[in-house]
BAMISE-309311 format. One record per residue: x, y, z of N, C-alpha, C, O in turn. Coordinates in nm, 4 decimals. Example, Ala and Ser with C-alpha at 12.3 -4.5 7.8 and 13.67 -1.06 7.14 Angstrom:
REC      n.x      n.y      n.z     ca.x     ca.y     ca.z      c.x      c.y      c.z      o.x      o.y      o.z
REC   1.3190  -0.5690   0.7800   1.2300  -0.4500   0.7800   1.3200  -0.3300   0.7800   1.4236  -0.3319   0.8465
REC   1.2850  -0.2250   0.7080   1.3670  -0.1060   0.7140   1.2900   0.0030   0.7870   1.3409   0.1138   0.8039
# end
This chain:
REC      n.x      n.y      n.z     ca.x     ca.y     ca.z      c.x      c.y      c.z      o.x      o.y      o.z
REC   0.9090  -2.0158   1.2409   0.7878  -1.9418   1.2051   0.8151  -1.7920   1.2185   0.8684  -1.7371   1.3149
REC   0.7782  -1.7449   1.1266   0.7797  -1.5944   1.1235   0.6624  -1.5192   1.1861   0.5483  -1.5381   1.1441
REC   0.6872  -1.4381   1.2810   0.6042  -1.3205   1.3619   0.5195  -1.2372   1.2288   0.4005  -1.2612   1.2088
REC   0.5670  -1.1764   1.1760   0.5198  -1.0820   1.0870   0.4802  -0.9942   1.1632   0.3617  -0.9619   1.1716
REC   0.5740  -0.9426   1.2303   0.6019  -0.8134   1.3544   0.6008  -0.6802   1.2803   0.6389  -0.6977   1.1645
REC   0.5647  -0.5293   1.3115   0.5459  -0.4347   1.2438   0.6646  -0.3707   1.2293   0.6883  -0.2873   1.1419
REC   0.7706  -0.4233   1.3480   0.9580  -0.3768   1.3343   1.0106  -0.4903   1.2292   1.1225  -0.4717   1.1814
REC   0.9607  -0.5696   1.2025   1.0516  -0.6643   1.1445   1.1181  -0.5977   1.0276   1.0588  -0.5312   0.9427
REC   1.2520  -0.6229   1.0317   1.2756  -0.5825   0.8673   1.2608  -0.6551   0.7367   1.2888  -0.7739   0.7526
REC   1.2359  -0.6340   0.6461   1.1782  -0.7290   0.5107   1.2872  -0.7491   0.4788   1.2753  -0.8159   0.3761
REC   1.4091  -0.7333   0.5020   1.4993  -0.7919   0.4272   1.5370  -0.9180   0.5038   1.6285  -0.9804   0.4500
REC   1.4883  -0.9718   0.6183   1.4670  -1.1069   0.6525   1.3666  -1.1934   0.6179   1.3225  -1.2889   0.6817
REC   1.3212  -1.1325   0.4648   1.2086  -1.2206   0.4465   1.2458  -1.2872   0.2978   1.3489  -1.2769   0.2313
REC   1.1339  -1.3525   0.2742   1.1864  -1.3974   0.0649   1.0970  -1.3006   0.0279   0.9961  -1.2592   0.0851
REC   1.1579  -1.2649  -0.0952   1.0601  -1.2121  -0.2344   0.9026  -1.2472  -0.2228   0.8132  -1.1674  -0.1949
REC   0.8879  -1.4001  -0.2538   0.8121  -1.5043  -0.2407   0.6674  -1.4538  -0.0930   0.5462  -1.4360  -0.1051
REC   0.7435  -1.4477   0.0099   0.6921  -1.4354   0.1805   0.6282  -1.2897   0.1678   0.5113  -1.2769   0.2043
REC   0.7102  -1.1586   0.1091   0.6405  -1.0347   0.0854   0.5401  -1.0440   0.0355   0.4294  -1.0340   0.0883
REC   0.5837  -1.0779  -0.1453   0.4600  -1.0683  -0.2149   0.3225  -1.1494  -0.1513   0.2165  -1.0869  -0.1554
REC   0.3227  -1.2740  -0.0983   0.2140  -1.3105  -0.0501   0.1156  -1.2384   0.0817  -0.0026  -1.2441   0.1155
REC   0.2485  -1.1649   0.1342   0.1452  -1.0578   0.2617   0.1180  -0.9587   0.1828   0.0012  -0.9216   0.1936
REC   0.1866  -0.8957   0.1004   0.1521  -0.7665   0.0147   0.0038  -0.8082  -0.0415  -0.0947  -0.7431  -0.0068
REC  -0.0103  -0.9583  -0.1599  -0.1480  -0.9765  -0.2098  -0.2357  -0.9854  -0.0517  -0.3542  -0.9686  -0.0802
REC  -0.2226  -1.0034   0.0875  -0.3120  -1.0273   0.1891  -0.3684  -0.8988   0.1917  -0.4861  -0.8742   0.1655
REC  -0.2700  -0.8054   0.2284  -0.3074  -0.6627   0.2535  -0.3886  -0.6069   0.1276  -0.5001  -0.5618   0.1539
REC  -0.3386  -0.6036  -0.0334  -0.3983  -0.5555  -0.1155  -0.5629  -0.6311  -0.0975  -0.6653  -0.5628  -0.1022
REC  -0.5632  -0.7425  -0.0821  -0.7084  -0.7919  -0.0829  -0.7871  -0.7251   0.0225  -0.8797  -0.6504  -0.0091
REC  -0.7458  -0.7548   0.1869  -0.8116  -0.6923   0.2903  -0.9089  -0.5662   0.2620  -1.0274  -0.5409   0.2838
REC  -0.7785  -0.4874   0.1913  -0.7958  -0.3389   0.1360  -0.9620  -0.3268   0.0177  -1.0541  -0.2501  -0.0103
REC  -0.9111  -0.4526  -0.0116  -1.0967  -0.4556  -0.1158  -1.1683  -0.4739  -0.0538  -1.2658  -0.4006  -0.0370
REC  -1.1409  -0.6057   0.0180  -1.2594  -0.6235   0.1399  -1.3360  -0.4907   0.2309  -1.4501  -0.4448   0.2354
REC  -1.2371  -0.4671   0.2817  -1.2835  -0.3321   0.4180  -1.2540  -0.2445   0.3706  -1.1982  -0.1776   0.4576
REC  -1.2535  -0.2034   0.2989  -1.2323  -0.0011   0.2137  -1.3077  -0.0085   0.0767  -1.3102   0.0937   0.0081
REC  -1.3903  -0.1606   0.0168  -1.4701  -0.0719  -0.0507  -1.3198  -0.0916  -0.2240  -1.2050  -0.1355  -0.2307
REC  -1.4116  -0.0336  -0.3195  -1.3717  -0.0670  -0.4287  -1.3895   0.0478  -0.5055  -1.4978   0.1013  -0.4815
REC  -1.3086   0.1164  -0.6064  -1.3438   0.2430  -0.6791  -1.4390   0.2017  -0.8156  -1.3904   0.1561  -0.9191
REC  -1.5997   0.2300  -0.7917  -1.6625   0.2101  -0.8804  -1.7078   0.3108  -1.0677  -1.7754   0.2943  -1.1693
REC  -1.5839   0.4395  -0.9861  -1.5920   0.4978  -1.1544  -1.4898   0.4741  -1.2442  -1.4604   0.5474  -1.3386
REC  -1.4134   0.3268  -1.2004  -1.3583   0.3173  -1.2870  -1.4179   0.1642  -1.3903  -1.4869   0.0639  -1.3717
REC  -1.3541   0.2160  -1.4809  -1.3927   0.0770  -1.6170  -1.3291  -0.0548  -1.5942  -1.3841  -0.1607  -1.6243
REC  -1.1906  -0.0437  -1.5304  -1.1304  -0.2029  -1.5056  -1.0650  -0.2026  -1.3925  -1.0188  -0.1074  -1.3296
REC  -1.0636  -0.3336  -1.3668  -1.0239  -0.3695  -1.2237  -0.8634  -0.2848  -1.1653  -0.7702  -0.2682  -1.2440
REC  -0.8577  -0.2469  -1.0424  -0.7198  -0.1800  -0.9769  -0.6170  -0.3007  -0.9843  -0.6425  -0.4109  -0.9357
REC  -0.5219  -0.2760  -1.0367  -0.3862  -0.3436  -1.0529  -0.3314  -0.3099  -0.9780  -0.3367  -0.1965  -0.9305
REC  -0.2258  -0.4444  -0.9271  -0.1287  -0.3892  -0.8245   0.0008  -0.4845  -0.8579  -0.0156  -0.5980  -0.9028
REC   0.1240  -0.4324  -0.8338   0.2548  -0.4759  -0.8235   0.3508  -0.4538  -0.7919   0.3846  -0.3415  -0.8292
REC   0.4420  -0.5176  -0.7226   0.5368  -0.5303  -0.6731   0.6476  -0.5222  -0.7396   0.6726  -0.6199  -0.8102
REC   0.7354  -0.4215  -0.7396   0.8609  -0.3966  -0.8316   1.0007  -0.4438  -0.7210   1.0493  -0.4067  -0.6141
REC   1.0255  -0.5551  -0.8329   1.1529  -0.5822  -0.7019   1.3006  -0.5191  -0.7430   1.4062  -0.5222  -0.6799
REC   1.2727  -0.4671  -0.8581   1.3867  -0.4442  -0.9105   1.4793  -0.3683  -0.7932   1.4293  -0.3440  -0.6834
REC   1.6389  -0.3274  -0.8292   1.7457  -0.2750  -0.7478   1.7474  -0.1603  -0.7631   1.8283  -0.1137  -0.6828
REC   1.6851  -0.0533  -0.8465   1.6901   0.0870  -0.8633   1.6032   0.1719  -0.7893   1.4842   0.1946  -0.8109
REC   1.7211   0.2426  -0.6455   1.5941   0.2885  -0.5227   1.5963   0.4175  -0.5925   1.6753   0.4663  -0.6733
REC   1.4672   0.4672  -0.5290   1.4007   0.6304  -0.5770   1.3769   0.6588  -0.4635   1.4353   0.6019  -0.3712
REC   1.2769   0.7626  -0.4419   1.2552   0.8752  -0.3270   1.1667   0.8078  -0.2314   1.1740   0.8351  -0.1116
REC   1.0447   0.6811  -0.2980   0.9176   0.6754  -0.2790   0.9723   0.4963  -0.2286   1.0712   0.4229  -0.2285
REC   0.7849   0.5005  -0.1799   0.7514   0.3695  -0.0958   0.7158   0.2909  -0.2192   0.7651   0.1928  -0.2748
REC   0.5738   0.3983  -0.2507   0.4840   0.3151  -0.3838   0.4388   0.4381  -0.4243   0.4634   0.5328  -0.3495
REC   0.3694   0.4611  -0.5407   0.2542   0.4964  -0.5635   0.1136   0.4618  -0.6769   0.1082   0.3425  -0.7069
REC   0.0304   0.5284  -0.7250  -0.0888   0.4983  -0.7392  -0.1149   0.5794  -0.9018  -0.1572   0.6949  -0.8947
REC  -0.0901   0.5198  -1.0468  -0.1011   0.5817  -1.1079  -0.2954   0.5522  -1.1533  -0.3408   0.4452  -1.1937
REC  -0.3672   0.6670  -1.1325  -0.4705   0.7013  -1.1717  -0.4769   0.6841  -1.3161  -0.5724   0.6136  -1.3486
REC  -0.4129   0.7218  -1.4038  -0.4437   0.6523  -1.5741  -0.4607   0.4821  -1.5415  -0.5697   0.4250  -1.5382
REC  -0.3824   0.4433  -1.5280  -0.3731   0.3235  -1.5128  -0.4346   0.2303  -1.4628  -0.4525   0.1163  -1.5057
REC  -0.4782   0.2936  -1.3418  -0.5409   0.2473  -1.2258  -0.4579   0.1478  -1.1701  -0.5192   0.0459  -1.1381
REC  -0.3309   0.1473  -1.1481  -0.2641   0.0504  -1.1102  -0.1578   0.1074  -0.9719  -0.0945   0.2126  -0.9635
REC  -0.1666   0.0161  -0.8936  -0.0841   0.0363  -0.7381   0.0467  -0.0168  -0.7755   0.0473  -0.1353  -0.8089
REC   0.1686   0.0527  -0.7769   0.3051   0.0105  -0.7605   0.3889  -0.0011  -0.6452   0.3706   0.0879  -0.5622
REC   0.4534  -0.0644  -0.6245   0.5308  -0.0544  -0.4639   0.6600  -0.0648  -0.4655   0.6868  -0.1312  -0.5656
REC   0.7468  -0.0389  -0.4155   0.8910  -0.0510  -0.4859   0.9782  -0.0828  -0.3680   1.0452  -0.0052  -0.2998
REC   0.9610  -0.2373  -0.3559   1.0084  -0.2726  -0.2570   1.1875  -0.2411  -0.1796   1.2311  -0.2603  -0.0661
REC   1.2476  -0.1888  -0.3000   1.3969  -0.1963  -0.2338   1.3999  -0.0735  -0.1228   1.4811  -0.0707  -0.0303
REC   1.3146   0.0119  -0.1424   1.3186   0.1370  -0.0459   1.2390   0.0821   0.0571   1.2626   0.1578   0.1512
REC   1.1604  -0.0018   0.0963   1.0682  -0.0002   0.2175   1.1730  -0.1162   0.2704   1.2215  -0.2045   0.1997
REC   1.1979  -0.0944   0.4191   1.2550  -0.1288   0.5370   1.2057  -0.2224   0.6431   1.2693  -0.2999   0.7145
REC   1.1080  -0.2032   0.6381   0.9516  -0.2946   0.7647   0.8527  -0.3699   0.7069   0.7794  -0.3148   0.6248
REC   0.8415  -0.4506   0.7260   0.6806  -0.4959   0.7057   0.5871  -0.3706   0.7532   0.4819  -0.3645   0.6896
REC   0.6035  -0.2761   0.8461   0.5326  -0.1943   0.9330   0.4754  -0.0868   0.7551   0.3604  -0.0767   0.7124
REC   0.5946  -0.0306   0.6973   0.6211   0.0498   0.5937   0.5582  -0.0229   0.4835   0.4885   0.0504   0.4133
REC   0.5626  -0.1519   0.4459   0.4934  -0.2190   0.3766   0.3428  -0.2395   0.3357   0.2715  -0.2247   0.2364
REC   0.3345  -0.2769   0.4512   0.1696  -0.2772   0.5195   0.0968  -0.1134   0.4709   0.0053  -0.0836   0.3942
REC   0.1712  -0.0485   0.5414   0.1203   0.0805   0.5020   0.1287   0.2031   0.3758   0.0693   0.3088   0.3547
REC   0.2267   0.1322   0.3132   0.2427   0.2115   0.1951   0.0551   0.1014   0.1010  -0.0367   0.1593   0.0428
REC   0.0639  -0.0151   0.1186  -0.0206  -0.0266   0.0192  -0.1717  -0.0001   0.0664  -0.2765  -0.0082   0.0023
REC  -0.1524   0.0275   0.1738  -0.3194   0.0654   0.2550  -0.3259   0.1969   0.2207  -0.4345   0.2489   0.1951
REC  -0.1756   0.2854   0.2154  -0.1724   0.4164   0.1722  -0.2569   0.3824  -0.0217  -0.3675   0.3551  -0.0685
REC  -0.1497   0.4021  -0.0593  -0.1877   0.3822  -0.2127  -0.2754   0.3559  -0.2287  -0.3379   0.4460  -0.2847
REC  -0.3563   0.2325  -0.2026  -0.5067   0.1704  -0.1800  -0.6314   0.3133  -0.1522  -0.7403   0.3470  -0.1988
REC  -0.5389   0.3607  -0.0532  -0.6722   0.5161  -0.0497  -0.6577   0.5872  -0.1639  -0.7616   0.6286  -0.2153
REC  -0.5602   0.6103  -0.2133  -0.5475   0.7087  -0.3680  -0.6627   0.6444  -0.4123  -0.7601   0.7185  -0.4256
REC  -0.6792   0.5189  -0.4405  -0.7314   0.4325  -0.5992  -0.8911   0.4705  -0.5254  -0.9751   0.3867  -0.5586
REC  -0.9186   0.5262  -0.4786  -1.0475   0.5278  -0.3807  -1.0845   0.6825  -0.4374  -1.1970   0.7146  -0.4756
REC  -1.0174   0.7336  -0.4361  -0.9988   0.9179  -0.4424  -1.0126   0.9768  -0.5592  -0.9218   0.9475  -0.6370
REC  -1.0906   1.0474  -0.6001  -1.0666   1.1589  -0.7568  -0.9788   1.1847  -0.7981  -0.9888   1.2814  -0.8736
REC  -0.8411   1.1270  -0.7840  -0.7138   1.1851  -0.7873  -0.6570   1.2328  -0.9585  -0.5786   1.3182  -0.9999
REC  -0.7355   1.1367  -1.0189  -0.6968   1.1610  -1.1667  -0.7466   1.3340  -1.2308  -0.6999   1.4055  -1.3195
REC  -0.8740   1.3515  -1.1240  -0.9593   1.4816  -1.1624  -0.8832   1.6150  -1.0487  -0.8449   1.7258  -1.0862
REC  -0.8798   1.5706  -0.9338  -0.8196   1.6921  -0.8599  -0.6791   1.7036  -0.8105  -0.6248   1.8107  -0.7833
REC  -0.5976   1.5279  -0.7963  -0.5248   1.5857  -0.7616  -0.3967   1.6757  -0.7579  -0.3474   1.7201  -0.6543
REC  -0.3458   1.6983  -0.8941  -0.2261   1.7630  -0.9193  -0.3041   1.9363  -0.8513  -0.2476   2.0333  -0.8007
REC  -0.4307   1.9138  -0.8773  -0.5358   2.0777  -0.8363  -0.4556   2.1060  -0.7301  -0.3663   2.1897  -0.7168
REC  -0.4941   2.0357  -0.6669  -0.4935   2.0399  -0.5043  -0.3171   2.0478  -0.4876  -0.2589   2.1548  -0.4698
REC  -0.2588   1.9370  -0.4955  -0.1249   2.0031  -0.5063  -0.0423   2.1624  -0.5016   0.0273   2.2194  -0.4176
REC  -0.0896   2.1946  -0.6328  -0.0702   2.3303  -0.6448  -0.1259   2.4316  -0.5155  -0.0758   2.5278  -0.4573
REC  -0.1944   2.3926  -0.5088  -0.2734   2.4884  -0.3517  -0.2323   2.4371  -0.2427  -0.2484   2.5187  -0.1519
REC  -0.1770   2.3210  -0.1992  -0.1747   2.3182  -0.0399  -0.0541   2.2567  -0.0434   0.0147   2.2711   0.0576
REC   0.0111   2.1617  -0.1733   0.2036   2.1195  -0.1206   0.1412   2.0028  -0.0697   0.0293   1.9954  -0.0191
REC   0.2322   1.9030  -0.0895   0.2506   1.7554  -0.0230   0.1269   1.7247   0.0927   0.0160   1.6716   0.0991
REC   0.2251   1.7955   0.1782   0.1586   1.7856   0.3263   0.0723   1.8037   0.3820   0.0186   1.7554   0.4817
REC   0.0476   1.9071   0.2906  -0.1325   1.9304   0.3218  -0.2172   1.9345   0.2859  -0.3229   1.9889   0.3178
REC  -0.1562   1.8235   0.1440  -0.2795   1.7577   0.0753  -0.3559   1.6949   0.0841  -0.3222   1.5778   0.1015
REC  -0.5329   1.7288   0.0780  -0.6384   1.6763   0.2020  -0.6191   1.5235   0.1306  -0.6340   1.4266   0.2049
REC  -0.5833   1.4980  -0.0253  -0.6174   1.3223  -0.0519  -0.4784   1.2696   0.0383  -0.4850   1.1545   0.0815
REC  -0.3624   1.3436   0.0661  -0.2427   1.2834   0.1607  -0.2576   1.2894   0.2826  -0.1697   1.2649   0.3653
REC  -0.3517   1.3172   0.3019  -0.3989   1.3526   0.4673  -0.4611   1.2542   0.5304  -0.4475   1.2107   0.6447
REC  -0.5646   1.2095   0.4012  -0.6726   1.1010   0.4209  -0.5878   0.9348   0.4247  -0.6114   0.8365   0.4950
REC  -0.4884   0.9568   0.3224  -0.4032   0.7918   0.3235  -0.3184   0.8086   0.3948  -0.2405   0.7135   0.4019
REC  -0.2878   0.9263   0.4795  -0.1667   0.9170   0.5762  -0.3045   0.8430   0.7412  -0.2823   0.7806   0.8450
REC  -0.3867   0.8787   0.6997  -0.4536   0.8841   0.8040  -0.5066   0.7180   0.8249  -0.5545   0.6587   0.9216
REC  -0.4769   0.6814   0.7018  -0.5933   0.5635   0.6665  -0.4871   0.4370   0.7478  -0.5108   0.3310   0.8057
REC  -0.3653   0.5129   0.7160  -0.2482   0.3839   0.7153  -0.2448   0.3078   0.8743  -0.1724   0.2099   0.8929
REC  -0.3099   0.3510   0.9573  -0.3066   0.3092   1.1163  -0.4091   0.1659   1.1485  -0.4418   0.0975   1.2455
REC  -0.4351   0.1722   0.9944  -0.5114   0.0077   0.9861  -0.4092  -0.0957   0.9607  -0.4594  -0.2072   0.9465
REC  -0.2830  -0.0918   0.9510  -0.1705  -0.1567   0.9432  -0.1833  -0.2981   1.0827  -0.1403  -0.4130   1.0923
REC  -0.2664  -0.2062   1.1699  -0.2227  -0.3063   1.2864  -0.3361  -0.4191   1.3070  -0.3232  -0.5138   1.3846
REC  -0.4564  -0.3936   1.2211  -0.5247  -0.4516   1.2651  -0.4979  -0.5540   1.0796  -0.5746  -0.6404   1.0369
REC  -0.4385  -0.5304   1.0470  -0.4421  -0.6309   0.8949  -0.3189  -0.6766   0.9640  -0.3427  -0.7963   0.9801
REC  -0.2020  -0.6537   1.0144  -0.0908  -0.7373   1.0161  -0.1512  -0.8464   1.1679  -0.0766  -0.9437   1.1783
REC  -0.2712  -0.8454   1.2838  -0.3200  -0.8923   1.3162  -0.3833  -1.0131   1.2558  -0.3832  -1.1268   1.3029
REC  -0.4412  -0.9687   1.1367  -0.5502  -1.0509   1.0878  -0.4664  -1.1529   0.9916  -0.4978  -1.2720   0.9910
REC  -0.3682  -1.1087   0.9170  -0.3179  -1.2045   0.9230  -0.1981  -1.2679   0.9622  -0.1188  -1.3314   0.8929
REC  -0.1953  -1.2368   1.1073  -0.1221  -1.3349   1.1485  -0.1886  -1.4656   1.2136  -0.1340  -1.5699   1.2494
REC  -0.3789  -1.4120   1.2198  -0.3820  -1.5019   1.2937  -0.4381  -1.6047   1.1805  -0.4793  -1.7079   1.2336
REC  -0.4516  -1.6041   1.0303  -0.4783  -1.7081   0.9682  -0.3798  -1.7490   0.9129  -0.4047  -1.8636   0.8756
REC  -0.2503  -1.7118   0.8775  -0.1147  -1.7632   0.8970  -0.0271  -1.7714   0.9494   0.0823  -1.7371   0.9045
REC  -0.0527  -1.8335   1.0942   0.0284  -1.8446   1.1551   0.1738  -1.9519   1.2143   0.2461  -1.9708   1.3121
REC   0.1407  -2.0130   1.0312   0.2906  -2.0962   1.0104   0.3690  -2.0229   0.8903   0.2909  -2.0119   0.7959
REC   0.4702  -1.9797   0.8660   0.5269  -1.9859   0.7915   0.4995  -2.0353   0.6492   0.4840  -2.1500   0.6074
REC   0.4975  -1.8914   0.5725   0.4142  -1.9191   0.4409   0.5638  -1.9342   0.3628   0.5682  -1.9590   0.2423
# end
């Protein structure tokens, strides 16, 4: 049986075992954060397993409305968990209307919508809680 510990590394896991905590977390994320109601169609989300690493965890294209995650760069379930609780706050956010704005004025770091999903991500512990305790055999 697998822990689904916040050190664990994902590369002791299947494809299969991610994607099913990834859809736990993306759902939770509807549940308890609420849903972006100015948009026209439902938030998409997926998991790119492909082998070509980039800079990034995931991110959140606003045209689209769709959450990407790019699993070969994330390391933890811990990083996992939290990149899509991260992203999950974008799809929540005006980002299509302000954020490149905001960018330009404050840089990465002190971008108040990166501030807010850096901030948001400390719910990691209470979703990798929750479900461990309704799967707690080996999915």
């Amino acid at each position: 049986m697998k822990k689904h510990k916040a050190k664990d590394k994902i590369k002791n896991y299947s494809v299969s075992e991610l994607k099913h905590l990834s859809k736990f977390v993306f759902n939770y994320c509807i549940e308890n954060l609420g849903i972006n109601n100015r948009k026209r169609k439902p938030l998409g989300f997926t998991i790119d397993i492909s082998k070509k690493e980039e800079d990034y965890y995931g991110w959140y294209d606003s045209v689209e409305h769709m959450i990407y995650i790019k699993l070969i760069n994330i390391k933890t379930v811990k990083d996992l968990v939290s990149t899509i609780i991260h992203e999950y706050t974008h799809s929540l956010q005006p980002c299509r209307k302000h954020y490149f704005r905001l960018l330009k004025e404050y840089g990465y770091r002190k971008h108040p919508y990166e501030i807010e999903a850096r901030k948001s991500e400390v719910l990691f512990k209470k979703v990798l809680r929750e479900y461990r305790k309704i799967y707690s055999v080996q999915v």
